[in-house]
DSSP file (Angstrom, degrees, kcal/mol; ACC not computed):
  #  RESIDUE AA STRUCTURE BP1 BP2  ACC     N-H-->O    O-->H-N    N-H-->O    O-->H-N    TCO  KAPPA ALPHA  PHI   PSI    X-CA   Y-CA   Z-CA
    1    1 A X              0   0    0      0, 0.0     2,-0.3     0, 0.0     0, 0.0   0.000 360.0 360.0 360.0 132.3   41.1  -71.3  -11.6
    2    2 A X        -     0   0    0      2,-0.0     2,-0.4     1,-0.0     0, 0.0  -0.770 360.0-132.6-111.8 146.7   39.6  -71.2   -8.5
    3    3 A X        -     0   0    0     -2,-0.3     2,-0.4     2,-0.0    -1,-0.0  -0.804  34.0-171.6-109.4 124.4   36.1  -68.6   -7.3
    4    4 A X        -     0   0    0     -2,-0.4     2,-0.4     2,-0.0    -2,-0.0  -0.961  11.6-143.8-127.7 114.1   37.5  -67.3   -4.0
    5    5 A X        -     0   0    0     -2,-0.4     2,-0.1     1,-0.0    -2,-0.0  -0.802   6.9-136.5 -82.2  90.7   35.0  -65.2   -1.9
    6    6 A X        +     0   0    0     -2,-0.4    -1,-0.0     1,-0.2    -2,-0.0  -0.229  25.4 175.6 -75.3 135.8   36.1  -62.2    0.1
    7    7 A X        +     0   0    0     -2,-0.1    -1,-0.2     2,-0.0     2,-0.1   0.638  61.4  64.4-118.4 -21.5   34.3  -62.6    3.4
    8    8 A X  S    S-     0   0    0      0, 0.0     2,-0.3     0, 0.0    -2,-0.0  -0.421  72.7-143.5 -97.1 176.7   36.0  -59.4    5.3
    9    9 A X        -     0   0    0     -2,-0.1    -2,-0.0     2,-0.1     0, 0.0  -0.906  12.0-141.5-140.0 100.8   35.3  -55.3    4.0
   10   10 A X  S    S+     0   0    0     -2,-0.3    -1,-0.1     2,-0.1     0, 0.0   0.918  85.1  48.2 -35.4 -55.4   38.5  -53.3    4.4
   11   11 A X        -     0   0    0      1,-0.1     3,-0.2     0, 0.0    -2,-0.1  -0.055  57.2-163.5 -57.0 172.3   36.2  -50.3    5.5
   12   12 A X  S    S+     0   0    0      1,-0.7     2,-0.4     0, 0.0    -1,-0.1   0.476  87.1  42.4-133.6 -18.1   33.8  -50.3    7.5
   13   13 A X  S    S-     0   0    0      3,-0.0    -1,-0.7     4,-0.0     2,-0.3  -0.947  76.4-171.6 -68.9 118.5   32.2  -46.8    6.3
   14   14 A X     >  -     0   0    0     -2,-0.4     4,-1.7    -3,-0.2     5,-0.3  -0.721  35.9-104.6 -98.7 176.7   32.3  -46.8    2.6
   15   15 A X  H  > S+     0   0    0     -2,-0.3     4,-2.1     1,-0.3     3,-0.4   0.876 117.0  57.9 -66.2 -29.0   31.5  -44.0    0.4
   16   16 A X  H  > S+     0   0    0      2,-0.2     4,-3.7     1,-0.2    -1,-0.3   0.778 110.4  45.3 -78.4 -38.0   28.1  -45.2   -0.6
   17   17 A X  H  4 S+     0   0    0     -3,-0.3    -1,-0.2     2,-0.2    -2,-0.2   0.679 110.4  50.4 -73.5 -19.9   26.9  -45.4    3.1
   18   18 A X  H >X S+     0   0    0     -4,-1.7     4,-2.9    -3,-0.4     3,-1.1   0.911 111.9  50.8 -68.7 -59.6   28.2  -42.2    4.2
   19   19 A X  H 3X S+     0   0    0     -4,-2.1     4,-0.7    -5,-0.3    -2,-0.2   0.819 110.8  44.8 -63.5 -41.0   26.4  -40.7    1.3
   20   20 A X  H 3X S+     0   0    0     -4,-3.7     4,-2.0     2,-0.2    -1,-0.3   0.791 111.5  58.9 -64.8 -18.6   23.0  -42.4    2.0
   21   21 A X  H <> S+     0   0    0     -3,-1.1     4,-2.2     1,-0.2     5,-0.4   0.960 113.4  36.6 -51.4 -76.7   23.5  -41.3    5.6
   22   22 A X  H  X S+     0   0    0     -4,-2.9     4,-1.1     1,-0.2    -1,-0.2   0.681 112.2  55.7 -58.6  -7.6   23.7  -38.0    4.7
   23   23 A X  H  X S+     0   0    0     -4,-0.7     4,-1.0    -3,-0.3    -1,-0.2   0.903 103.6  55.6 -85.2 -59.0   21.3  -38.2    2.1
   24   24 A X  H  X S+     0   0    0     -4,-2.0     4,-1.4     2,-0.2    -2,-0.2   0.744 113.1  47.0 -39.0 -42.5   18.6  -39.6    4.7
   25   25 A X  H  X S+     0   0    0     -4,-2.2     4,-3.0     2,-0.2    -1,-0.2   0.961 102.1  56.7 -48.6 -72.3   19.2  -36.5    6.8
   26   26 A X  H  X S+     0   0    0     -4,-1.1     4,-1.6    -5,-0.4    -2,-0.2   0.681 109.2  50.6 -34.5 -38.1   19.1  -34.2    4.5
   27   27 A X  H  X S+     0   0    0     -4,-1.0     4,-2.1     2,-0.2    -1,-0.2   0.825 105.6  53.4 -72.8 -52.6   15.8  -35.4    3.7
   28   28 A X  H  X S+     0   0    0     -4,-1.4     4,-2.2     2,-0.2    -2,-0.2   0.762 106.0  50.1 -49.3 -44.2   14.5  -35.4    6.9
   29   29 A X  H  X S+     0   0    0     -4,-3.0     4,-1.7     2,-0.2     5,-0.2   0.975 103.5  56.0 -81.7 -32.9   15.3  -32.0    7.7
   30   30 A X  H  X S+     0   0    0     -4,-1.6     4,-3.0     1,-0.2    -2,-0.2   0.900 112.1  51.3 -62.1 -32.7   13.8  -30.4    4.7
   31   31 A X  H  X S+     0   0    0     -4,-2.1     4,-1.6     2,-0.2    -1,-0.2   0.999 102.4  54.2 -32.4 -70.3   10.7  -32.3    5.9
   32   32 A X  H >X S+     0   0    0     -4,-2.2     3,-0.6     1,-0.3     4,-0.5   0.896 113.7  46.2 -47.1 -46.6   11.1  -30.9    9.1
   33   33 A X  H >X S+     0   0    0     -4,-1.7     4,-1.0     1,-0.3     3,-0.6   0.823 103.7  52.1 -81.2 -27.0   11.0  -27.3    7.3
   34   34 A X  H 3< S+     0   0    0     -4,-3.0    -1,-0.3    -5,-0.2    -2,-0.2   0.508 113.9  57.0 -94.9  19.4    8.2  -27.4    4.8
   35   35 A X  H << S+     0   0    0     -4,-1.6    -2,-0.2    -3,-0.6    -1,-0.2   0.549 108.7  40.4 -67.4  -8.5    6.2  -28.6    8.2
   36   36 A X  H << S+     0   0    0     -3,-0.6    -2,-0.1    -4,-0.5    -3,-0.1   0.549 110.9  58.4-120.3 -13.2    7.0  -25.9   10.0
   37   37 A X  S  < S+     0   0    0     -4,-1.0     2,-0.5     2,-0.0    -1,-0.1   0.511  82.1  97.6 -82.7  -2.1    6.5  -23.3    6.9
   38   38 A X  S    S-     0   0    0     -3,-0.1     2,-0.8     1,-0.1    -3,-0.0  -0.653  75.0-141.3 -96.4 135.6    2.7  -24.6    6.5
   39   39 A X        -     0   0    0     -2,-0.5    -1,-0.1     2,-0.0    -3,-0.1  -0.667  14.6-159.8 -89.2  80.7    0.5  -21.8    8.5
   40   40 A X        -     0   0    0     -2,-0.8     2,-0.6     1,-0.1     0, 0.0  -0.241  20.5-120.1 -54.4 145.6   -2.5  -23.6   10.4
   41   41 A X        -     0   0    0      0, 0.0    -1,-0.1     0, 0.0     3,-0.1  -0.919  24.4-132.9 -30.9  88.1   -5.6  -21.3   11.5
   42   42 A X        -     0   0    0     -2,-0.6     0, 0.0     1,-0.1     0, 0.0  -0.519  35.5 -95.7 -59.9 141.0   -5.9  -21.4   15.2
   43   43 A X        -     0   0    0      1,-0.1    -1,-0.1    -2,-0.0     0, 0.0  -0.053  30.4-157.7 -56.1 145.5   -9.7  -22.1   15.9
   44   44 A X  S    S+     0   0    0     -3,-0.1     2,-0.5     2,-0.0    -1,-0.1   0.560  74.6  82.5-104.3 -19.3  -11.5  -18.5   16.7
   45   45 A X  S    S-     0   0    0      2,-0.0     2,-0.4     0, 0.0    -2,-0.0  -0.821  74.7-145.9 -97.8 124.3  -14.2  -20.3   18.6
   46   46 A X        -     0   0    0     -2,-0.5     2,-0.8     2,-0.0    -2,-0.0  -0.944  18.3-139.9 -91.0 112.6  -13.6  -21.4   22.4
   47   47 A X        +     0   0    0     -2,-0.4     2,-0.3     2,-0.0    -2,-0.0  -0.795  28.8 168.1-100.2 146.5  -15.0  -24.3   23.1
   48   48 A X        -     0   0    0     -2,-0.8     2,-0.4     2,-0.0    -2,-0.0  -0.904  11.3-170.9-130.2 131.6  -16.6  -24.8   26.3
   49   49 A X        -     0   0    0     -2,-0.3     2,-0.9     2,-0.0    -2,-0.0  -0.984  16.0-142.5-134.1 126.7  -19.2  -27.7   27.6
   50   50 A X        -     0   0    0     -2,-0.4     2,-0.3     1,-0.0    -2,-0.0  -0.842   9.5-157.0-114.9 124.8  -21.0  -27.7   30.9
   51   51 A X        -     0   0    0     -2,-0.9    -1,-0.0     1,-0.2    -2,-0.0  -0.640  12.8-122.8 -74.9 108.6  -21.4  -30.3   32.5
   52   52 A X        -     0   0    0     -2,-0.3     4,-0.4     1,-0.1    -1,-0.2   0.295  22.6-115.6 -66.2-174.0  -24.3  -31.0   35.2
   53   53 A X  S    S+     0   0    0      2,-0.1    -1,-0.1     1,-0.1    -2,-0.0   0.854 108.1  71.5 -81.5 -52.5  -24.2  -31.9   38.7
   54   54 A X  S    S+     0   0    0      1,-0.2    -1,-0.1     3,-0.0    -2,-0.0   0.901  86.0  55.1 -14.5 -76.2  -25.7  -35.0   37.8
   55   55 A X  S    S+     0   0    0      2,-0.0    -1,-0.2     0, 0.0    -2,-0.1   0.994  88.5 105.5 -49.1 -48.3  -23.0  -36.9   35.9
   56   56 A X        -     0   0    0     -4,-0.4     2,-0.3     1,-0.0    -3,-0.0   0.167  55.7-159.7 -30.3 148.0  -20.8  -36.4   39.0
   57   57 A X        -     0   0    0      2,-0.0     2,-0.2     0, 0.0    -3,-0.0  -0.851  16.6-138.6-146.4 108.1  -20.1  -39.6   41.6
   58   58 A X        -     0   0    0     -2,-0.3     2,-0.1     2,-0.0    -2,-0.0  -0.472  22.1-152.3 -92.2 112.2  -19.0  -38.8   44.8
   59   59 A X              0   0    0     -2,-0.2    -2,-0.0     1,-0.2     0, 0.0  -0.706 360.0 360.0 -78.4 163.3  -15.8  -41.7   45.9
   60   60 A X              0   0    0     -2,-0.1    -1,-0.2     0, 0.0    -2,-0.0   0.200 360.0 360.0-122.0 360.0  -15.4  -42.3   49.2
């Protein structure tokens, strides 16, 4: 008896790859949604810096 080694794949999708495809998706958008459900503060404070005349450098 001879050990004979299939070197081709009849498929080229098999069920296991579709399903981690879709699985990897799946995953990704429900990421995508509990980022977009977390509610951030926007800052209430404007900040502003003034900047002299000084720092300034005229090109010519």
């Amino acid at each position: 008896m001879q050990f004979t080694k299939k070197t081709s794949k009849d498929k080229i999708f098999s069920f296991k790859t579709i399903s981690k495809i879709i699985i990897a998706i799946l995953i990704i958008v429900f990421g995508f949604i509990l980022i977009n459900q977390i509610n951030l503060p926007a800052p209430l404070k404007q900040i502003e810096k003034i900047l002299p005349n000084e720092n300034f450098k005229t090109i010519k």
